[in-house]
VEXDREN-2710 file (C-alpha; in Angstrom, 1 decimal):
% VEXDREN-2710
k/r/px/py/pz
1/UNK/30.1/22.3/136.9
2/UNK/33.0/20.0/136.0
3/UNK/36.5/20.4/137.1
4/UNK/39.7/18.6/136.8
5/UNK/39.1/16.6/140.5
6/UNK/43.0/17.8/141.2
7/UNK/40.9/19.8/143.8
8/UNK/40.5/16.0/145.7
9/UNK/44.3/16.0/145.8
10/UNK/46.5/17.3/148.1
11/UNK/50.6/17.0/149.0
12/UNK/51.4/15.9/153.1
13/UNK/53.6/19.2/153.7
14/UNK/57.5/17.9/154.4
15/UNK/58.7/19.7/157.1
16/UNK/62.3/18.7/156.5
17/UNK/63.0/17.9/152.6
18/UNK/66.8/17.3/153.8
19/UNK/67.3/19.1/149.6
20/UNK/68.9/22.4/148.5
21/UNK/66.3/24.3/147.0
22/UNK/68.8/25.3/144.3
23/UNK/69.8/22.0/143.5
24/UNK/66.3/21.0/142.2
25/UNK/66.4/19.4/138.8
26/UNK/62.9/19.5/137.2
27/UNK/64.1/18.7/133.2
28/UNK/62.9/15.6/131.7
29/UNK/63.5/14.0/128.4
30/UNK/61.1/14.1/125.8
31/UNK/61.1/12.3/122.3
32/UNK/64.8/12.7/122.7
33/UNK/65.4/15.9/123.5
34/UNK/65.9/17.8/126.7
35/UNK/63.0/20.3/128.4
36/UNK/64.7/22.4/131.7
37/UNK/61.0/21.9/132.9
38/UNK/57.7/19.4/132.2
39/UNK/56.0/22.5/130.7
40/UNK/54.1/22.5/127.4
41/UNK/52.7/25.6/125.9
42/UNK/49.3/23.4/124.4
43/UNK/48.3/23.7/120.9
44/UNK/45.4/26.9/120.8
45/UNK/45.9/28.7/117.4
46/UNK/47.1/29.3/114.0
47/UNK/45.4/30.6/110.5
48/UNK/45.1/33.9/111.3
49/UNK/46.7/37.1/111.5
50/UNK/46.6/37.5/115.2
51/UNK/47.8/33.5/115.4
52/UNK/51.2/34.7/113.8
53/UNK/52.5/36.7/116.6
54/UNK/50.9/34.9/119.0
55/UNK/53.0/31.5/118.2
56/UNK/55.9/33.7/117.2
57/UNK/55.6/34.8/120.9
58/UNK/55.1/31.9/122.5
59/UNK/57.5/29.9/120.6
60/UNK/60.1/32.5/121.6
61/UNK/59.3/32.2/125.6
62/UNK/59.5/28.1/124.8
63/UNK/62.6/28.4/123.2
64/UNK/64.5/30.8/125.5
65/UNK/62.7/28.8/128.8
66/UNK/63.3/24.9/127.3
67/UNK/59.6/24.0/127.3
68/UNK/57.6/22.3/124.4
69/UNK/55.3/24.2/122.3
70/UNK/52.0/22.9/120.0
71/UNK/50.6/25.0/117.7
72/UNK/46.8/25.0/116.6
73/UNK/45.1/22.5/113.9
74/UNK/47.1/23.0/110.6
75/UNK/44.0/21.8/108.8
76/UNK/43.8/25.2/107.5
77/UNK/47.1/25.9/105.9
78/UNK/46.6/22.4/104.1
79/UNK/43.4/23.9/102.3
80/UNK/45.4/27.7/102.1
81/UNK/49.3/27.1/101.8
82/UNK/49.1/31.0/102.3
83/UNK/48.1/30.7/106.1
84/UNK/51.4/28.2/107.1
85/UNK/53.2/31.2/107.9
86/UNK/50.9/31.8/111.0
87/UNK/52.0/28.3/112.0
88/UNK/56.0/28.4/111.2
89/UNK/58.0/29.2/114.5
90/UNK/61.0/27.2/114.1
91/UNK/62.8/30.3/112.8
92/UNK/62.7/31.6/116.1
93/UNK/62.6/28.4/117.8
94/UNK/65.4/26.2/116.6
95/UNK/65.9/24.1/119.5
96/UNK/62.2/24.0/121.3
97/UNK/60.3/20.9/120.9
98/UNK/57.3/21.4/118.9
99/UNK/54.1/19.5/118.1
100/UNK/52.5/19.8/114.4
101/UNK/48.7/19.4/114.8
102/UNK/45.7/17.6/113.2
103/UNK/42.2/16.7/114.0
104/UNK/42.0/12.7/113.5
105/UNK/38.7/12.6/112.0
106/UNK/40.6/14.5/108.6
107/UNK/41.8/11.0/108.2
108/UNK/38.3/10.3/107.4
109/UNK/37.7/12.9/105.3
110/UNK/40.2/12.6/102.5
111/UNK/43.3/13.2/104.6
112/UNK/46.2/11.1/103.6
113/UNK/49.4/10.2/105.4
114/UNK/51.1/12.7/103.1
115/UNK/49.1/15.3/104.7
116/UNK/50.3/13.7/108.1
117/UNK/54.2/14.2/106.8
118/UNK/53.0/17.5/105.2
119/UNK/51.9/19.2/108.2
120/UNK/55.0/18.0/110.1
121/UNK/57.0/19.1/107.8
122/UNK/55.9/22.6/107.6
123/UNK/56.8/23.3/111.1
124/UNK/59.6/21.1/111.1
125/UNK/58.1/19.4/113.6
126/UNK/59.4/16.9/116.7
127/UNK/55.9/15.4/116.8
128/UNK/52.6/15.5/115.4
129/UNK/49.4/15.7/117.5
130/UNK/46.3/13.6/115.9
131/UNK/43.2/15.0/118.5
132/UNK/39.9/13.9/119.1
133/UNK/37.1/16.1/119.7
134/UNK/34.0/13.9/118.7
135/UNK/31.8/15.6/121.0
136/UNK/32.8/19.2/119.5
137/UNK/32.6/17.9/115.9
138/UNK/28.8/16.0/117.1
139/UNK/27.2/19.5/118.2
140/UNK/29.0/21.6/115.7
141/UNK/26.9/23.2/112.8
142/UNK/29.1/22.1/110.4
143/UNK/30.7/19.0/111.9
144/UNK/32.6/16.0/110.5
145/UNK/30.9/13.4/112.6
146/UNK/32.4/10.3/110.4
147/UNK/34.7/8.6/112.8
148/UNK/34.0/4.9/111.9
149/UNK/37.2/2.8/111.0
150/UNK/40.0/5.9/112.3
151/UNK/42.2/3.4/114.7
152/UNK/43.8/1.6/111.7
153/UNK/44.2/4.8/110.4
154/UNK/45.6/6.2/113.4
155/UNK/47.5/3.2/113.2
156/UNK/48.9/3.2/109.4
157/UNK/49.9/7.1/110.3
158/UNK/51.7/5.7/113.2
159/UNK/53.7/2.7/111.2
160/UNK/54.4/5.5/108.4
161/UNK/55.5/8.6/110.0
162/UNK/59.2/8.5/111.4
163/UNK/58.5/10.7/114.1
164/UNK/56.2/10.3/117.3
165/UNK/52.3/10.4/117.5
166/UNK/50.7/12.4/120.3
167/UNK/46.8/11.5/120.4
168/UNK/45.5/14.3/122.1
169/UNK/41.5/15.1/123.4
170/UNK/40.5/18.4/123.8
171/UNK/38.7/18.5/126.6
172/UNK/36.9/15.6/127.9
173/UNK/39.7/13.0/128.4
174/UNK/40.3/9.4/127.3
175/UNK/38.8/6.4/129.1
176/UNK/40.8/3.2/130.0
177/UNK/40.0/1.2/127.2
178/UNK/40.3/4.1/125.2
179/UNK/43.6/4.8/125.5
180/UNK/44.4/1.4/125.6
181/UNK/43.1/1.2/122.0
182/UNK/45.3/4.0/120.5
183/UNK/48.5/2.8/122.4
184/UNK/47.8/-0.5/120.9
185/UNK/47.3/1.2/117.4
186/UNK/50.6/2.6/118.0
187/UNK/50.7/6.4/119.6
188/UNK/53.8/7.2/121.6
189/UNK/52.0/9.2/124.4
190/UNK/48.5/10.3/125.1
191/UNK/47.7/14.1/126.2
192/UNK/44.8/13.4/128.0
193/UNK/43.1/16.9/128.0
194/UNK/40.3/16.1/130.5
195/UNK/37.5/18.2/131.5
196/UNK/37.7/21.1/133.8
197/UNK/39.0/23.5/131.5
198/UNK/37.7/25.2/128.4
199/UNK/34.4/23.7/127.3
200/UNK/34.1/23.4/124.0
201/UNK/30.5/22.3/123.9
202/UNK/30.2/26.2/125.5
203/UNK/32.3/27.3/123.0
204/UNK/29.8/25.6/120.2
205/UNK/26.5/26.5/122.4
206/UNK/28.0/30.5/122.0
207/UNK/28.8/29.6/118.1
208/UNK/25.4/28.1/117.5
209/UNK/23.1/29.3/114.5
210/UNK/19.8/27.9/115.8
211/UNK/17.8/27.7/118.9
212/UNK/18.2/24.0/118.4
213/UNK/21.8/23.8/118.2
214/UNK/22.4/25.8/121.3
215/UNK/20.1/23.9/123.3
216/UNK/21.9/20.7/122.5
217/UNK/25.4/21.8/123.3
218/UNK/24.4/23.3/126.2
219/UNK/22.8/20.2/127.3
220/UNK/26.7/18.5/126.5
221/UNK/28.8/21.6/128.8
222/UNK/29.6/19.0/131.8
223/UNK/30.2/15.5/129.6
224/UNK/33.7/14.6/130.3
225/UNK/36.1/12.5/132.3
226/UNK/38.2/15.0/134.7
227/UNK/41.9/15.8/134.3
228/UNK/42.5/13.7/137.7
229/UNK/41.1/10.4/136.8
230/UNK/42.2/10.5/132.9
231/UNK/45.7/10.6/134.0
232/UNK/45.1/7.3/136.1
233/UNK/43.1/5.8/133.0
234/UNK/45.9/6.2/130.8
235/UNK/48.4/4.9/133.5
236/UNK/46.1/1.8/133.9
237/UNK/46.3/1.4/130.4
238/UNK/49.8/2.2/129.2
239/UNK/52.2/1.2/132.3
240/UNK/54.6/4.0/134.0
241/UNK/56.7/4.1/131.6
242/UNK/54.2/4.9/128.9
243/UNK/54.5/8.9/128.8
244/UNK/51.3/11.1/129.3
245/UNK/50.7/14.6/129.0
246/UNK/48.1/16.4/131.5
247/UNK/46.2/19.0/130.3
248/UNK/42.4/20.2/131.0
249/UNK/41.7/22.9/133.1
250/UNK/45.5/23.7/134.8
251/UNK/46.2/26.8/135.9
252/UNK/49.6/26.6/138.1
253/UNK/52.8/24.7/138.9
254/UNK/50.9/23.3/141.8
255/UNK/48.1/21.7/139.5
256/UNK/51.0/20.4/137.2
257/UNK/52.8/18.9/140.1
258/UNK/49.8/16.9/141.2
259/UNK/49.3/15.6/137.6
260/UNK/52.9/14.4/137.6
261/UNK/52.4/12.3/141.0
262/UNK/48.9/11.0/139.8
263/UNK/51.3/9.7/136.5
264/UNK/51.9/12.4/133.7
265/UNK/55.5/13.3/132.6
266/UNK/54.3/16.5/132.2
267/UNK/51.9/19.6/132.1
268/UNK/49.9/21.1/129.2
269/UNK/48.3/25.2/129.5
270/UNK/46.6/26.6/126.8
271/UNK/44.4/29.6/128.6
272/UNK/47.3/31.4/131.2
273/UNK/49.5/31.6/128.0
274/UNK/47.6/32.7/125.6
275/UNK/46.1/35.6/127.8
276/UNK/49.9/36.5/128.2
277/UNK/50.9/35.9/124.7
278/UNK/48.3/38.9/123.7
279/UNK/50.1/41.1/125.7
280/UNK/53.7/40.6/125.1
281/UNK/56.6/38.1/124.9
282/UNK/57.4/39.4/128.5
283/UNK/54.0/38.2/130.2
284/UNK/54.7/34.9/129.2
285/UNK/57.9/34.3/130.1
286/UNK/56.8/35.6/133.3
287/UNK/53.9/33.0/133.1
288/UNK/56.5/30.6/132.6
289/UNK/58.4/31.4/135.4
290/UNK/55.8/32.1/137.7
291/UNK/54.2/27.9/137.2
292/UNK/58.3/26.5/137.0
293/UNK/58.9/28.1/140.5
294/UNK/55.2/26.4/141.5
295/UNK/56.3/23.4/140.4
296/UNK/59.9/23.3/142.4
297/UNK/58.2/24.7/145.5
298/UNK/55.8/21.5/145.5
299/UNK/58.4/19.5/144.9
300/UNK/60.5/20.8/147.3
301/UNK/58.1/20.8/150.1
302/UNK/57.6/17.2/149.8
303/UNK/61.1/16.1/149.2
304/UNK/61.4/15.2/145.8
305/UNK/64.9/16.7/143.9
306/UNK/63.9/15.2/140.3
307/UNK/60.5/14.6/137.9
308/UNK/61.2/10.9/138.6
309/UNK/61.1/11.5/142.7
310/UNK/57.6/13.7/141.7
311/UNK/56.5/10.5/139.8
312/UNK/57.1/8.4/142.5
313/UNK/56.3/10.3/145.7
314/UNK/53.7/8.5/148.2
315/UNK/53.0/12.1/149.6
316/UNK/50.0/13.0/147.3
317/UNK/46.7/12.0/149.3
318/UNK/43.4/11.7/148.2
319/UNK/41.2/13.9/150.0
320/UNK/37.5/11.6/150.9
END
């Protein structure tokens, strides 16, 4: 089965950090704006009933913690205007940063740029997310499987849109040249979302109508590049300054730590919050707490007092 390869990584314990534990700073700047910690709540749901409280929840613990929130695909409210609601946090989130969401291949399919503005708009936005999921939409029933000509598209949204473009996977990770290609066509960070987390070509096999469909996605459940080596793809490709989100299978403050030494600015969950988020505002802000104080332990067991010294350390090793 695939993971994330963060397993292959580990930190050389520092026996003497010569820091105050206290005096750990672990905010960054994003788009602008100020996070107390690299955390982002990743983009799961909306369009529903349940997905109403759920982001209301979540956008809560992001707003009262400092963290960045994404909400789920919007396609849906742009076909229902009834179901924004389940997507509008900003109410109860007036200072988080949070990332409006839409599947690329839309562009393809009678999406406009207006759309693009529309769906920012409704959430009032600090970024919008374009994702990719061509191996999802490929074993789908009912997938949109056109993506010929998208990166001048992807492009054209970029130029046209005064706010930031995210391009986001959603579970097996951008390649070198891939990410090359969309910083190229303009995006101002890549989330890489690797494999090692939820598989959505598990997700579809479960979903699929026929005996022929299953067999197919199942035969897709470990395609993917890991979390690990799509961070250093997207490094190779952008330069360290360019700024990349990790996400794809982590599950603690140690994993997110790792991701920001391998290159990433920060961390993307999508699975420990939402099981919290069911239960109650409470669970997540303790599952918030529980992966910041991961996070500063790491980084203060190996000496680094800032996100820039975690970026920088030589004290993550490869294990052979």
């Amino acid at each position: 089965t695939l993971t994330t390869g963060l397993e292959n990584y580990h930190f050389l314990h520092q026996a003497v950090p010569e820091l105050n534990f206290d005096q750990l700073d672990t905010s960054i700047m994003f788009f602008g704006k100020r996070l107390q910690a690299p955390l982002l709540i990743s983009s799961m749901t909306g369009g529903t009933n349940q997905a109403t409280q759920i982001n209301r929840t979540l956008a809560q613990a992001a707003e009262a913690t400092g963290i960045a929130m994404g909400v789920g695909s919007q396609r849906a409210a742009l076909e229902d205007s009834q179901l924004a609601a389940s997507f509008q946090v900003r109410s109860v989130a007036p200072n988080a940063v949070l990332l409006a969401n839409l599947g690329a291949v839309q562009l393809n399919y009678g999406y406009t740029i207006d759309d693009c503005q529309r769906v920012v708009d409704m959430i009032e936005a600090d970024a919008l997310i374009l994702h990719f999921n061509v191996l999802q939409e490929a074993v789908q029933p009912e997938g949109d499987t056109n993506f010929s000509g998208l990166l001048r598209k992807v492009e054209q949204v970029c130029q046209k849109l005064s706010i930031p473009v995210i391009a986001k996977e959603v579970g097996w990770g951008f390649a070198e040249d891939t990410a090359r290609q969309l910083i190229d066509a303009g995006v101002s960070a890549i989330d890489v979302a690797g494999s090692g987390g939820t598989s959505w070509s598990q997700v579809e096999m479960y979903r699929a109508k026929t005996e022929i469909q299953r067999r197919v996605a199942a035969t897709f459940v470990d395609w993917g590049i890991p979390t690990s080596e799509a961070i250093l793809a997207a490094k190779e490709a952008g330069g360290a300054k360019f700024p990349i989100i990790a996400s794809g299978g982590l599950r603690n403050g140690l994993d997110i730590a790792k991701c920001i030494a391998l290159g990433a600015i920060m961390g993307g969950m999508a699975g420990p919050f939402l099981k919290a988020a069911v239960k109650s505002l409470e669970a997540v802000l303790e599952q918030i707490e529980i992966t910041h104080t991961e996070l500063r332990v790491a980084m203060f067991c190996i000496g680094a007092a800032t996100i820039e010294a975690l970026q920088n350390t030589h004290r993550l090793k490869r294990r052979d």
